[in-house]
C-alpha positions in Angstrom: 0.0 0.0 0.0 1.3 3.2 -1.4 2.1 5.6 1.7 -0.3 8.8 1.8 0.6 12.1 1.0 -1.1 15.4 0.5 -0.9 17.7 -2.3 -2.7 21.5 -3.1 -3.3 23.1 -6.0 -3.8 27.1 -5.5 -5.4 29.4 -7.3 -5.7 33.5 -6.7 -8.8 32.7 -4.3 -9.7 28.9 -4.2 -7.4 26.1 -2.7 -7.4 22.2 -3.8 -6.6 19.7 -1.4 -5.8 16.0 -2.7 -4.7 13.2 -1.1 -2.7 10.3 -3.2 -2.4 7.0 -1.8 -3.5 3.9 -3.7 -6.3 6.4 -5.2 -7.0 10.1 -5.7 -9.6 11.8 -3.3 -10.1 15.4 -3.4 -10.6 16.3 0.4 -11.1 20.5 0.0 -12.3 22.2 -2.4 -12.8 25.9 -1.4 -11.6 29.3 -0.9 -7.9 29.3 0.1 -7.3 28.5 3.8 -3.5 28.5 3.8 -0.9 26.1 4.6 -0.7 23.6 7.6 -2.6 21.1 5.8 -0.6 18.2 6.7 -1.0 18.8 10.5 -4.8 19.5 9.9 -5.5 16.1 8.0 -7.3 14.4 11.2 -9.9 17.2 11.0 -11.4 15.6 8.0 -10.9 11.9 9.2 -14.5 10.2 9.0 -16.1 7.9 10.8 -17.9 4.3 9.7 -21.3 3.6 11.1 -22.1 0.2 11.9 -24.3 -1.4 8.9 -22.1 -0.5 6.5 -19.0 -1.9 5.0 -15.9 -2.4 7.8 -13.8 0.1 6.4 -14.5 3.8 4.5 -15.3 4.4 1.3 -13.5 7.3 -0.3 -15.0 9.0 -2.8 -12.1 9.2 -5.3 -12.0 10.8 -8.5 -13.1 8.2 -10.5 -15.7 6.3 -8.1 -15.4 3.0 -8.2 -17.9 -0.1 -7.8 -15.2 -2.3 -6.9 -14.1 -0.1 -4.0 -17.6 -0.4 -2.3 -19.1 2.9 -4.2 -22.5 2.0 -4.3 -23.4 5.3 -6.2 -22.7 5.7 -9.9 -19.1 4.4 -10.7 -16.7 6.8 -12.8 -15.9 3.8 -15.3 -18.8 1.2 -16.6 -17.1 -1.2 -19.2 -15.9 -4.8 -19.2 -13.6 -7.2 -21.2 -16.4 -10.0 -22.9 -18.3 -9.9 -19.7 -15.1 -10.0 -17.9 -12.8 -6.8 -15.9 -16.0 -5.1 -15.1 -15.7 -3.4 -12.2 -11.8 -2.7 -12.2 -10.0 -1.4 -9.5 -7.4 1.6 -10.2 -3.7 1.6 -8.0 -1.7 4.4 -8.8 1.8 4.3 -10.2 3.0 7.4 -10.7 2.0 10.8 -9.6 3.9 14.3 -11.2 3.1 17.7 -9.2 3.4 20.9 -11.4 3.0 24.2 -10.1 -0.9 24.4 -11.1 -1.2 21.0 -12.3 -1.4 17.0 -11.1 -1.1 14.1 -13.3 -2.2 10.6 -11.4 -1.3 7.4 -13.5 -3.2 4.6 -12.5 -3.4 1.0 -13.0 -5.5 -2.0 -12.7 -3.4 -5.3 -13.9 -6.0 -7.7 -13.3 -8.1 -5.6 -15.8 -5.4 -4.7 -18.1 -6.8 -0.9 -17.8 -4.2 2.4 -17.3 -5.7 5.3 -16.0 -4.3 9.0 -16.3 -6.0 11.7 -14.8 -5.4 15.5 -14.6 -6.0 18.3 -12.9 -5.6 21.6 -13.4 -6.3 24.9 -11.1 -5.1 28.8 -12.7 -4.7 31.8 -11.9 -8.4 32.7 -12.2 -9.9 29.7 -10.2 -10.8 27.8 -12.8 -10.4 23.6 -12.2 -9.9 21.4 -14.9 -9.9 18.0 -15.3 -9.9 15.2 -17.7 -9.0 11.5 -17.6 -7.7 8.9 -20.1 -8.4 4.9 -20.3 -6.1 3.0 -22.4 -6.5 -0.6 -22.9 -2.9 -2.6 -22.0 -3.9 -5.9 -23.1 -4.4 -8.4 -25.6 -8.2 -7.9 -26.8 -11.2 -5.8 -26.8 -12.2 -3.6 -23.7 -16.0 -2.5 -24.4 -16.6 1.2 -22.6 -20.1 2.1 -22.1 -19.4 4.9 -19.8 -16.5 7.2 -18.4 -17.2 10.2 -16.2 -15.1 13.0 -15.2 -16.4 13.5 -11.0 -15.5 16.1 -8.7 -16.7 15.9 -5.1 -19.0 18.4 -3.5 -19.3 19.6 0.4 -22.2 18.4 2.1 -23.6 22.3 2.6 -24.2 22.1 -1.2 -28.1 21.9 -1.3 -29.5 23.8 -4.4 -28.9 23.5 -8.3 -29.3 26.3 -10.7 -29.6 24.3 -14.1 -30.2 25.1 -17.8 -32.8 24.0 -20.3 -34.3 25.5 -23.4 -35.4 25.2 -26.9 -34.7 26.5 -30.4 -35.5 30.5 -30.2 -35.6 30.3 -26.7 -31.9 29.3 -25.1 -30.0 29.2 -21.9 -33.2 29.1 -19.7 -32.3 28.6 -16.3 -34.5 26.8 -13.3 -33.2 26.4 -9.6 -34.5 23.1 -7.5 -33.3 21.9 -4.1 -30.7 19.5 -3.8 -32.0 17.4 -0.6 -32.5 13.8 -1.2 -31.3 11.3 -4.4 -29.8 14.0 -7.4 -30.0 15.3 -10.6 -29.6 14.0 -13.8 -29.6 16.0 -17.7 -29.6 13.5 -20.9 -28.9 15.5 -24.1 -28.7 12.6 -27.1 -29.2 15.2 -30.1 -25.9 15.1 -31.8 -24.9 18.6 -30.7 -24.4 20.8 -27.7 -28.2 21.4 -28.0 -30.7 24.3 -27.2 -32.5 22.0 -24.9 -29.6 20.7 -22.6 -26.6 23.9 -21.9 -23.9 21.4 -20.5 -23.3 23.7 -17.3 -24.7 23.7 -14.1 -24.1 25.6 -10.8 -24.1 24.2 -7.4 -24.8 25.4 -3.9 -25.3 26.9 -0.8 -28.8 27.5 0.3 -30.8 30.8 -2.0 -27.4 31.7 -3.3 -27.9 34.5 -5.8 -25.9 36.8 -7.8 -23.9 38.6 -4.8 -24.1 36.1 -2.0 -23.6 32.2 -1.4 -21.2 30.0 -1.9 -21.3 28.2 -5.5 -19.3 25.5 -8.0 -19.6 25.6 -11.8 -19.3 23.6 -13.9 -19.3 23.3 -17.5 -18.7 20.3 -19.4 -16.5 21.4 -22.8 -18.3 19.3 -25.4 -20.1 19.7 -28.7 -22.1 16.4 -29.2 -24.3 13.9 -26.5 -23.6 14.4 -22.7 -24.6 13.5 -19.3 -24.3 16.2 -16.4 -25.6 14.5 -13.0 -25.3 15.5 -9.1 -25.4 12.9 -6.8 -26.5 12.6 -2.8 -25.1 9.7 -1.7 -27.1 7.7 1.5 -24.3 9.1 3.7 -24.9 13.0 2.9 -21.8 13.0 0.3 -22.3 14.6 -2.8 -20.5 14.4 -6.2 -20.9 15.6 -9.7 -20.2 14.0 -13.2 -19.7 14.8 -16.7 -19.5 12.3 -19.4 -20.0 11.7 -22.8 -23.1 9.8 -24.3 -21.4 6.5 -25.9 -24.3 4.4 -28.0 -24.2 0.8 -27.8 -20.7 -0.6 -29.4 -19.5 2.8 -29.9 -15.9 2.8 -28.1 -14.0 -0.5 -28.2 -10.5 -0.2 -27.0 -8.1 -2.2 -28.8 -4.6 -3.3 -27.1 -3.1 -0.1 -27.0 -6.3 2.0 -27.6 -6.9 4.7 -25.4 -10.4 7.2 -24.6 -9.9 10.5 -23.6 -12.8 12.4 -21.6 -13.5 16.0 -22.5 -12.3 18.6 -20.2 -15.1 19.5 -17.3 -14.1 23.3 -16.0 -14.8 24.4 -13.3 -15.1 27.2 -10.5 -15.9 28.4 -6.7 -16.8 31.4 -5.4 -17.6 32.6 -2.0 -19.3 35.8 -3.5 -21.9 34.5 -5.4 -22.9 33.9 -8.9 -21.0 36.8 -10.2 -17.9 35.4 -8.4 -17.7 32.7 -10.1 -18.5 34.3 -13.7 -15.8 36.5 -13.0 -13.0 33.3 -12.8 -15.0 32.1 -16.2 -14.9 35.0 -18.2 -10.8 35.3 -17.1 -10.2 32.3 -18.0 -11.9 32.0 -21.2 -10.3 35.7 -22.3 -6.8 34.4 -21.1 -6.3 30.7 -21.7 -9.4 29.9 -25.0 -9.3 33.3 -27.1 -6.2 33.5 -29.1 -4.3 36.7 -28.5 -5.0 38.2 -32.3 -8.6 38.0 -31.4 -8.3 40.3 -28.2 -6.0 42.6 -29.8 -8.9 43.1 -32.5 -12.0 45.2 -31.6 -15.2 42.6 -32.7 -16.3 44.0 -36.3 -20.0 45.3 -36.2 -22.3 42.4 -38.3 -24.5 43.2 -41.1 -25.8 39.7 -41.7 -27.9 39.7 -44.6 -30.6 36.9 -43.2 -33.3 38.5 -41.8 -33.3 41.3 -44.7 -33.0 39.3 -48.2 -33.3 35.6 -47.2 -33.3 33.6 -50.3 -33.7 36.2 -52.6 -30.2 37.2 -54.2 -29.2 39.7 -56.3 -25.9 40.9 -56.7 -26.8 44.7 -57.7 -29.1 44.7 -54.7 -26.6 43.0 -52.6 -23.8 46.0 -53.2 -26.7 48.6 -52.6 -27.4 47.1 -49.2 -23.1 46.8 -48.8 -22.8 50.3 -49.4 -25.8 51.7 -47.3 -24.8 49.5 -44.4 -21.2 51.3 -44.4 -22.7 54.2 -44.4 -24.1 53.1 -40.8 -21.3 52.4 -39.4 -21.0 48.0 -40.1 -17.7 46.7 -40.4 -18.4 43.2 -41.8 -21.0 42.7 -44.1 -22.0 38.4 -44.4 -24.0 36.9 -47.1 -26.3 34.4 -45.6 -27.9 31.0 -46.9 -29.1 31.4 -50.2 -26.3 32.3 -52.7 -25.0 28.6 -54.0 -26.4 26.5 -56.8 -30.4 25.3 -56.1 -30.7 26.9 -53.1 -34.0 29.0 -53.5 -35.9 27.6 -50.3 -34.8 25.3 -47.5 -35.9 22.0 -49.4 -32.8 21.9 -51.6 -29.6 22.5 -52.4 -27.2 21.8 -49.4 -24.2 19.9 -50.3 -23.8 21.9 -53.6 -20.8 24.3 -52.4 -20.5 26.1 -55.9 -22.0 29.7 -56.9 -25.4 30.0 -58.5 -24.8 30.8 -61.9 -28.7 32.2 -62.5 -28.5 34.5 -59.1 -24.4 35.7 -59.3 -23.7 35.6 -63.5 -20.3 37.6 -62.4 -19.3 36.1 -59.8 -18.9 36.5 -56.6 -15.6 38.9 -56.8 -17.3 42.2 -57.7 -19.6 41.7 -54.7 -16.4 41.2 -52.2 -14.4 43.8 -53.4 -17.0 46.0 -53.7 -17.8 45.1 -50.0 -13.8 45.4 -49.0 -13.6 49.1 -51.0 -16.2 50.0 -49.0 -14.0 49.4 -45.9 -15.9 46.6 -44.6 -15.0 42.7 -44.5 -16.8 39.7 -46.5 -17.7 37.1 -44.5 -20.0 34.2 -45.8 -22.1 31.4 -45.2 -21.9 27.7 -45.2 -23.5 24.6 -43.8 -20.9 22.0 -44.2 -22.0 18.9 -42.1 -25.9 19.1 -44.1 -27.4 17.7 -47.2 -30.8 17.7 -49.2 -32.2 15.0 -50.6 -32.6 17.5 -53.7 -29.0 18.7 -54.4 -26.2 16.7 -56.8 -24.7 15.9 -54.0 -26.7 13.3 -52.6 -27.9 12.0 -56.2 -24.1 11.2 -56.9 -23.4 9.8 -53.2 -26.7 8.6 -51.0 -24.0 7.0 -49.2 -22.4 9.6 -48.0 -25.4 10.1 -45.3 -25.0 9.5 -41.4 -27.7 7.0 -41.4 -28.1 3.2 -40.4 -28.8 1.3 -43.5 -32.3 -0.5 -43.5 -34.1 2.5 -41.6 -35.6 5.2 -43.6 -33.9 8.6 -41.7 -36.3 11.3 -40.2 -35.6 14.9 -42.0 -35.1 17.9 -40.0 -35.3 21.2 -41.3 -35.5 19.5 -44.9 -32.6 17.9 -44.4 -30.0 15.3 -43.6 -26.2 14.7 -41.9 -23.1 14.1 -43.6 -21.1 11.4 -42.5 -18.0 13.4 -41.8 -16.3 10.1 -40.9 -16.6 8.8 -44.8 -13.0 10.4 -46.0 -14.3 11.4 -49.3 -17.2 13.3 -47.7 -15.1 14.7 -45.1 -12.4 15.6 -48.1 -14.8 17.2 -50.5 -16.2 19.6 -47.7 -12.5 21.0 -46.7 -12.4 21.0 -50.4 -15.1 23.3 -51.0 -14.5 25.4 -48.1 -10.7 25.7 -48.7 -11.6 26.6 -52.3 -13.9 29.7 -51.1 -11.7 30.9 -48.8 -8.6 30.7 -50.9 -10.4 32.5 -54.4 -12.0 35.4 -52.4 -10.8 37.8 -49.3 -13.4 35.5 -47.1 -12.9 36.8 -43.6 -15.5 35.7 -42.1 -17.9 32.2 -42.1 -20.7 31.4 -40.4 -20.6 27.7 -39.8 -24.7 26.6 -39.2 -26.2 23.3 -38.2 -29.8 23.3 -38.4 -30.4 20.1 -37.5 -30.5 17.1 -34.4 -28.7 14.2 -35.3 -30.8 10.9 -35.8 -29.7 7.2 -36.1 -25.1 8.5 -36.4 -24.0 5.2 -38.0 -20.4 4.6 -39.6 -20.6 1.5 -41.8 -23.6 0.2 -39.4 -21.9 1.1 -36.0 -22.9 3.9 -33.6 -20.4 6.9 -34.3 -22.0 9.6 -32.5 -18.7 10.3 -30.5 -16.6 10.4 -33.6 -18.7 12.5 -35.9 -18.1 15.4 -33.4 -14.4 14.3 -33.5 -14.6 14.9 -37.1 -16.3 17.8 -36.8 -13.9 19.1 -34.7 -11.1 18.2 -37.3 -12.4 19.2 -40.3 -12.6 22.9 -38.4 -9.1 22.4 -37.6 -8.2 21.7 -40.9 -10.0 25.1 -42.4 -8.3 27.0 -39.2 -4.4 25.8 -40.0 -4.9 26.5 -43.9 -6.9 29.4 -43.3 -5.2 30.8 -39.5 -6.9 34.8 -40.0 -10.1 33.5 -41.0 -12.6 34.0 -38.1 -15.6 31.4 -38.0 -18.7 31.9 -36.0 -20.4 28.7 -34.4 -24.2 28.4 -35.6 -26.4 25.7 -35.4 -29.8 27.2 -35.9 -28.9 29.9 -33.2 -28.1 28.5 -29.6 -27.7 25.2 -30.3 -23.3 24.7 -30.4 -21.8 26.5 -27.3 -19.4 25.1 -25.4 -15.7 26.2 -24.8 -14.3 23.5 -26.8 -15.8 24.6 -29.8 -14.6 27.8 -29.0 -11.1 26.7 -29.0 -12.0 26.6 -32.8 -14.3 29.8 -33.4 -14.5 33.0 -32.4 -18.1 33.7 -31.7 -21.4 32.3 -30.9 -25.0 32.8 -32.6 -26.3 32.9 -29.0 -30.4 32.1 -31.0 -32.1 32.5 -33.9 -34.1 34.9 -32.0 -34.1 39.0 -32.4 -36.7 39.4 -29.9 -35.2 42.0 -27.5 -37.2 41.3 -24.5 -36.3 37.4 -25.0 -32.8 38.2 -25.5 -32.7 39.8 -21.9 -33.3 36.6 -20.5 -30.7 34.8 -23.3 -28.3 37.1 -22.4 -28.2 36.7 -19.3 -28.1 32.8 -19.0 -25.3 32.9 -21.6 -23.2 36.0 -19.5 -22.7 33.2 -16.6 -19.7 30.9 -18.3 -19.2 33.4 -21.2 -17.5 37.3 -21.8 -19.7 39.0 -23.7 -17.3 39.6 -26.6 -18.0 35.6 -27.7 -22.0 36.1 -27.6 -23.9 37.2 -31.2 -26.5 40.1 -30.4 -28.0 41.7 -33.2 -30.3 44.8 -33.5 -33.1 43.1 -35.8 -36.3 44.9 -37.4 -39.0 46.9 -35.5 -41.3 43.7 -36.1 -39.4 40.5 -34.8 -39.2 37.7 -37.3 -39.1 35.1 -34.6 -42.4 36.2 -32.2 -43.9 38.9 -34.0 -43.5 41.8 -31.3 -42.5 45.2 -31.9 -39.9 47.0 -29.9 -38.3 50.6 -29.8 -34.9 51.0 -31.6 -33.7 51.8 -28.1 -34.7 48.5 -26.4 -33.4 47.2 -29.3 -30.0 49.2 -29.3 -29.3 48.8 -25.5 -30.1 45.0 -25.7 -27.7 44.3 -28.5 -25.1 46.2 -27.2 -23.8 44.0 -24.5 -22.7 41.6 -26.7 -20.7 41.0 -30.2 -23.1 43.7 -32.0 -24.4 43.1 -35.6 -27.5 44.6 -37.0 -30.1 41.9 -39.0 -32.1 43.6 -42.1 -32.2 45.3 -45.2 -31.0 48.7 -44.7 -32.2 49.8 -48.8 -35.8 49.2 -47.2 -35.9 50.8 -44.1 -36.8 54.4 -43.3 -34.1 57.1 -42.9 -35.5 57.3 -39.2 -35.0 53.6 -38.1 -31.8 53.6 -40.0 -30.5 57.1 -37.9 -31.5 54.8 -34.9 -29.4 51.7 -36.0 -26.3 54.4 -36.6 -26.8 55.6 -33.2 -26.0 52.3 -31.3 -23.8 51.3 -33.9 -21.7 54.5 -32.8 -22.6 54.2 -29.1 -20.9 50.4 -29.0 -17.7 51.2 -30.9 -17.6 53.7 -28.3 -18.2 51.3 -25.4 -16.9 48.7 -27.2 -13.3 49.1 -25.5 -15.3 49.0 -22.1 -17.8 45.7 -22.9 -15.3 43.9 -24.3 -11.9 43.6 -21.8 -14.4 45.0 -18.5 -15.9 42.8 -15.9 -19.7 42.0 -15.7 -21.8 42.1 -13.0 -25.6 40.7 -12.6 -26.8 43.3 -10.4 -29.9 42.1 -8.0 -32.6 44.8 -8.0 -35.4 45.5 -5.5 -38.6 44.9 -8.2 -38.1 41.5 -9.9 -39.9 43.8 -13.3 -36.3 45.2 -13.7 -32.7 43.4 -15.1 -29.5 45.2 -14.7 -26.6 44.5 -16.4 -23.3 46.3 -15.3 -19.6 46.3 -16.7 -17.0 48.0 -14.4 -13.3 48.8 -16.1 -10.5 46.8 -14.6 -9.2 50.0 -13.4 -12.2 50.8 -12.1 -12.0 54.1 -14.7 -15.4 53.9 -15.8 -18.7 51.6 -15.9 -22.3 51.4 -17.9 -25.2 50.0 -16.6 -28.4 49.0 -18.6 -31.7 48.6 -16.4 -33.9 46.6 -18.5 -38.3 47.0 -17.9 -39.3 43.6 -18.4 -42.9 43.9 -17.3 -45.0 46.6 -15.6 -43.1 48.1 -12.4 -44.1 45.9 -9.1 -45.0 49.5 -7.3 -45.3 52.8 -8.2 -41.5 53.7 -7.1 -38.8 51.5 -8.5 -36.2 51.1 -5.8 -32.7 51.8 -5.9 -29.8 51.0 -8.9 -27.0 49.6 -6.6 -23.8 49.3 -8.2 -20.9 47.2 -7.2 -17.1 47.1 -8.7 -16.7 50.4 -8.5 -13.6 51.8 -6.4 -14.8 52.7 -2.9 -13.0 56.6 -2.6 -13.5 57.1 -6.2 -15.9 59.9 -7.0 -18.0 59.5 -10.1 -19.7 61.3 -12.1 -22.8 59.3 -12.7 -25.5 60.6 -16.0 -27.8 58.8 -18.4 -26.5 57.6 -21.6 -29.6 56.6 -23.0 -33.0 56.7 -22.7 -36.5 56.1 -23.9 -37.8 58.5 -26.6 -40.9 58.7 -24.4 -39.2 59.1 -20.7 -40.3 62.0 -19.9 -44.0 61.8 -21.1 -44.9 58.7 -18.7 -44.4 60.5 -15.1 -44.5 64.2 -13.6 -41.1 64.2 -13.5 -38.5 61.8 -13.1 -35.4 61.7 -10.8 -33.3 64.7 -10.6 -29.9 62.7 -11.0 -31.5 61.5 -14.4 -31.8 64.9 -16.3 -28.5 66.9 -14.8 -26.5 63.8 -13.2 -24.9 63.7 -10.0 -21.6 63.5 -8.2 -21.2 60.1 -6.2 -18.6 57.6 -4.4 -18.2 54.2 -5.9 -19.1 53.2 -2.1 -22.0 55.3 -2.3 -23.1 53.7 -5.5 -22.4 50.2 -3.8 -24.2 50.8 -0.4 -27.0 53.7 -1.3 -27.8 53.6 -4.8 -29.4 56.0 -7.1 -33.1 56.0 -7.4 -34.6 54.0 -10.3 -36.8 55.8 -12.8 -40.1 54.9 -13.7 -40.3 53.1 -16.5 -42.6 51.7 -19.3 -42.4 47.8 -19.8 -40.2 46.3 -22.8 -37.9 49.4 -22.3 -34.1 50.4 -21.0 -32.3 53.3 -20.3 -28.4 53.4 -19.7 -26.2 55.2 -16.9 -22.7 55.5 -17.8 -20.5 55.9 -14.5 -17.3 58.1 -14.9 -14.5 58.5 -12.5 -13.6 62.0 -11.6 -10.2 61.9 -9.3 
């Protein structure tokens, strides 16, 4: 028996505290409590009540049936019916500054076990593990779970669910008794199933509690659960979705988990968002993206569709500059057949009928103009009705025998077929290397039903591919940025931002619904990453009309683009789309490298949404009227981040075009502004305005000494 020792990870707040004998257990998990560990081990020593097993049962990090873990093992697999419920021994163990790598080993089983764990700078935990089969023969996996232990005061769940045009929902529930358990087996991240949840303390909110993130950094079929165990422990795990046959290790063979990342805070929800939004800015994001300010979208979707026509095209081009856009995409629509949703996909060439000239006088009219080109593709979809599929039906992800549901009108490539996966690099490296292409927009508009490679289940490897064929267009094509769509919402996760550079957060325009997207999005990512475009007075996805300034203020917090045709719209909605167009480049600077907060306000009617400079320099606040006002009188706008002694000059930046014609008067502080301390702003507040529902105004907080 290996002798036991502990080791600590350490972070800029949080402290890790493992303990390596013959297994891995993760004793602390929490903010930092120093050194001295060694001599405080006995503190945590637990008991063993009679009725039980003789002996304890650690929890270790990969929970295992053998050891007398009654609860949900860490590795389900066997060896023909044999080696299946292996034991792990470690062998090695290497201790980096912010990092632990455990080998493991079971030689009855024939099984090696690696598993890291990682802890940076900005509190964020990460941890994978890898199986690799070291043995003549086959070792069938059906599951493999990255777990991380949680304390026993963890006793509410804040988790996500959703739909298409209505993403990143979240729900709390109590955490008393049995667990929690999310399924999603739809071939992508999915709108339905976020793969994040947050854990804690009793009512934690936004400011106050103690909570653990997590989100699980994969693009295809997961399971997120949180265990109680009968003793009081709890646990969570993350794991892949493997279909029946779908990883058989060969001698030699090894399975990699995704990365789970995740987070404490002692201050809340916004803690720990705050230790996400570092980390993904510092260690995902490549450094050419944050040295570049996010160009403004003009996406030409929501204005055109289907309908193409090169002349019309360059008008909309050249009136969109004139508004301030600084990339201008052409959407679905512009390649051969493609008239309606029912055909064409697969045929990656230009529609001779709808672009006689080419597509060159369109880009470089678009470039001259000072904007770039970006364009759109669908790459892993297929009609029925294209070429495509009438030269190579067998190029479908299908299972042969079965006829194959349609979604959207259409069907899955089979990225794991090479000359599938060949011709689509093909096509996209072709684009990109004939025209100044800056830009894609990479869609998936469908689930994925019945992922079979030559009869076997291949779900896990058609995101694989995925994954490499994106790598593929990255290393020939390094300054090309892509945007991750799949019908809106439905592909966000930070490993497939690894790849891309930002995220269609939905399909849906809908300001007052994008409050609430926003803001379930804002907890695991900056706001630089998320999609948010200004759309039409009348949304396309619920048929509400809203003010160009909810509009404007809702888009702003985000990657800003605008969605329509700017040839058709009046000179006055226009002048209101160059307004916020000019108000985020100025802001931009501020939104983009700042630090949100979710600020808690006193009428549940209201949202606020604050970022604070790292210096503390400056800040803007958006309060958000969701419904009518609870009361009469609004409350107080709170504001935290700000330095304490700092005095700041505090004035509205934006407002409703009808704010003053709703009350008598409104407060003072609104119409001339007012001299405050940032611990004045924290503690006392400002008093709210009265407000009319579906609108926003914006208070822009400057520091003065």
């Amino acid at each position: 028996m290996r002798q036991k020792t502990l080791v600590q990870l350490t972070g800029k707040q949080t402290q890790l505290i493992v303990e390596l004998g013959d297994y891995a257990e993760i004793l602390y998990w929490g903010i930092d409590v120093g050194d001295g560990v060694e001599r405080s081990r006995l503190a945590l020593s637990r008991p063993v009540p009679y009725g039980r097993l003789d002996d304890d049962v650690p929890m270790t990090l990969l929970p295992e049936l053998g050891r007398g873990v009654f609860s949900s093992p860490g590795l389900e697999g066997h060896r023909d019916g044999q080696h299946w419920a292996p034991v792990f021994v470690i062998t090695q163990i290497e201790k980096n500054k912010d990092n632990i790598v455990i080998e493991s080993e079971d030689v009855t089983a024939g099984v090696h076990l690696k598993t890291e764990l990682k802890l940076d700078e900005h509190d964020v935990l990460q941890t994978r593990s890898t199986l690799t089969n070291i043995r003549a023969g086959v070792y069938q996996v059906n599951r493999f779970a990255n777990t991380l232990p949680l304390p026993v005061r963890v006793n509410e769940l804040m988790t996500y669910y959703g739909r298409w045009v209505h993403e990143f929902q979240t729900v709390r529930q109590p955490l008393l008794q049995g667990g929690y358990q999310q399924e999603n087996r739809r071939g992508r991240t999915s709108h339905e199933h976020y793969p994040a949840l947050v854990a804690g303390t009793s009512h934690f909110d936004e400011m106050n509690g103690e909570v653990w993130g997590f989100h699980f950094a994969w693009s295809g079929n997961h399971r997120l659960r949180v265990d109680v165990k009968a003793d009081g422990r709890r646990y969570m795990q993350a794991e892949v979705i493997y279909f029946p046959g779908e990883i058989a290790l060969k001698e030699g063979e090894s399975l990699t988990t995704p990365w789970l990342y995740a987070s404490y805070s002692h201050s809340g929800l916004n803690g720990m968002s705050h230790h996400f939004h570092s980390h993904v800015r510092d260690a995902i994001l490549s450094k050419s993206f944050r040295d570049k300010p996010r160009p403004i979208h003009l996406n030409t979707w929501e204005g055109i569709y289907f309908d193409h026509n090169p002349e019309y095209i360059m008008s909309m081009a050249t009136q969109a500059a004139e508004m301030g856009v600084e990339r201008f995409i052409i959407d679905d629509g512009w390649f051969k057949g493609r008239n309606g949703d029912k055909a064409g996909l697969g045929d990656w060439f230009l529609c001779p009928s709808k672009y006689p000239n080419g597509l060159q006088p369109i880009v470089e009219h678009v470039n001259q103009l000072g904007m770039e080109f970006g364009l759109w593709f669908e790459p892993e979809m297929i009609n029925i009705n294209s070429d495509l599929f009438r030269a190579h039906p067998e190029w479908l992800l299908a299972i042969d025998g079965y006829e194959q549901p349609t979604g959207r009108n259409q069907y899955v490539i089979n990225l794991q077929n090479e000359e599938a996966f060949n011709f689509l690099f093909e096509r996209l490296d072709y684009f990109l290397s004939t025209y100044n292409i800056a830009y894609i927009k990479w869609d998936m508009n469908r689930e994925v039903v019945q992922p079979a490679h030559l009869g076997q289940a291949s779900a896990y490897n058609q995101t694989l591919r995925y994954y490499e064929l994106v790598d593929k267009v990255r290393f020939k094509h390094p300054q090309v940025e892509i945007e991750s769509c799949a019908a809106g919402g439905g592909r966000i996760d930070f490993e497939v931002l690894k790849r891309t550079h930002r995220f269609w957060a939905s399909d849906n325009n809908d300001a007052l619904e994008r409050q609430t997207i926003q803001r379930g999005m804002s907890y695991f990512f900056p706001p630089e990453v998320m999609g948010s475009h200004i759309g039409s007075s009348h949304c396309h996805s619920t048929r509400r009309r809203h003010s160009i300034e909810f509009r404007g203020l809702t888009a702003l917090f985000g990657h800003m683009g605008i969605e329509l045709d700017p040839v058709k719209e009046t000179k006055s909605e226009k002048k209101g789309f160059e307004r916020y167009i000019k108000l985020h480049k100025l802001l931009r600077p501020l939104l983009h490298s700042g630090r949100t907060w979710r600020v808690p306000s006193d009428d549940q009617a209201h949202q606020i949404h604050v970022v604070v400079a790292n210096d503390q320099s400056e800040a803007v606040a958006m309060i958000a009227q969701l419904a009518m006002p609870t009361n009469s009188l609004s409350g107080q706008l709170r504001v935290p981040g700000l330095a304490p002694q700092g005095l700041y000059r505090v004035f509205l930046l934006d407002k409703p075009s009808n704010y003053d014609d709703i009350v008598n008067y409104q407060p003072l502080w609104t119409e001339s502004g007012c001299e405050v301390s940032g611990l004045w702003c924290e503690e006392v507040g400002l008093t709210m305005p009265i407000l009319d529902p579906e609108t926003a105004i914006l208070v822009k907080f400057e520091r003065m000494d």
